[in-house]
C-alpha positions as CSV (number, residue, x, y, z in Angstrom):
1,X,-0.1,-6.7,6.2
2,X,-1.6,-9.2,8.0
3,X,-1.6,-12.9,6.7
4,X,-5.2,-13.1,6.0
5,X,-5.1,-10.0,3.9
6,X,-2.4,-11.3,2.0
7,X,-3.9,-14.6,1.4
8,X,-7.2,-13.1,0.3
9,X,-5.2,-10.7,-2.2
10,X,-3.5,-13.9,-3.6
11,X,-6.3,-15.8,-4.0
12,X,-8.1,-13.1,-6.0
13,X,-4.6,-12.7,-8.3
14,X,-4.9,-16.5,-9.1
15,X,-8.4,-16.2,-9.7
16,X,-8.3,-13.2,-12.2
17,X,-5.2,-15.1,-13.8
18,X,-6.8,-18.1,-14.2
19,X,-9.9,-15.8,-16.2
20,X,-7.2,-13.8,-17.8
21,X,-6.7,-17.3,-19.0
22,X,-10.0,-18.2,-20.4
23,X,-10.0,-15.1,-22.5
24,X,-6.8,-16.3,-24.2
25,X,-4.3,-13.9,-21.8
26,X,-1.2,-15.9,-20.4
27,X,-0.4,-14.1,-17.7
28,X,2.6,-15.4,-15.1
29,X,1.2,-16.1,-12.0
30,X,4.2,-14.7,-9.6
31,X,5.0,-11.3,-12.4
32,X,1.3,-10.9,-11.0
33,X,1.6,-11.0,-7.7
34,X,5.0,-9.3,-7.4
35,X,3.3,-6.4,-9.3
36,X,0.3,-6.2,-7.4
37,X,2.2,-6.9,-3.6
38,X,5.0,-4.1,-5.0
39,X,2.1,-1.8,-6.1
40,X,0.4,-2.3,-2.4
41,X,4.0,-1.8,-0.6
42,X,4.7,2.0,-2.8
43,X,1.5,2.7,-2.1
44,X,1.6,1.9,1.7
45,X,5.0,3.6,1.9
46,X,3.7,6.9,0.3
47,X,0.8,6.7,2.4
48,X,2.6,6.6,5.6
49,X,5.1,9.0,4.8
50,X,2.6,11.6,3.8
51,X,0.8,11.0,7.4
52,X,3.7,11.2,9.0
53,X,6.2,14.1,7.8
54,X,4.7,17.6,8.5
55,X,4.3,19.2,4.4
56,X,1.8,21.2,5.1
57,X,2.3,24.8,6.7
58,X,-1.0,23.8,9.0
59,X,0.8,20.4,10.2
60,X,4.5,22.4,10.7
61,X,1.8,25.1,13.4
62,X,0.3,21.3,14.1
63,X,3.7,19.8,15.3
64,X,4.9,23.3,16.9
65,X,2.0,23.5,19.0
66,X,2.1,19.8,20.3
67,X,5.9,20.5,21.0
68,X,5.1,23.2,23.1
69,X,2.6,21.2,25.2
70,X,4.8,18.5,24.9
71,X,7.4,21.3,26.7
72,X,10.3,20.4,23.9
């Protein structure tokens, strides 16, 4: 994640904290973020790994045929 990304992300935690706040929620500013940066990184993670591992039988004929041209 780029440092931009992540700086806009943390901007808008600290701003929906400090609302939380108006309404009477006391929220912890870093339970917040590690929450929402943790959420982002399982997410990310489950992503990737679902783009990348063949589980489908149509991406095992996928990977078998690029093999082939690949001459493995």
């Amino acid at each position: 994640m780029d440092e931009q990304t992540k700086a806009t992300i943390s901007a808008a935690i600290v701003l929906a904290v400090n609302i939380a706040a108006l309404f009477g929620a006391s929220l912890d500013l870093g339970v917040v973020q590690n929450a929402v940066f943790g959420t982002i990184t399982i997410a990310t993670t489950l992503y990737a790994t679902w783009k990348n591992h063949n589980f489908t039988e149509e991406a095992v004929q996928a990977q078998e045929l690029l093999d082939e041209l690949k001459g493995k």
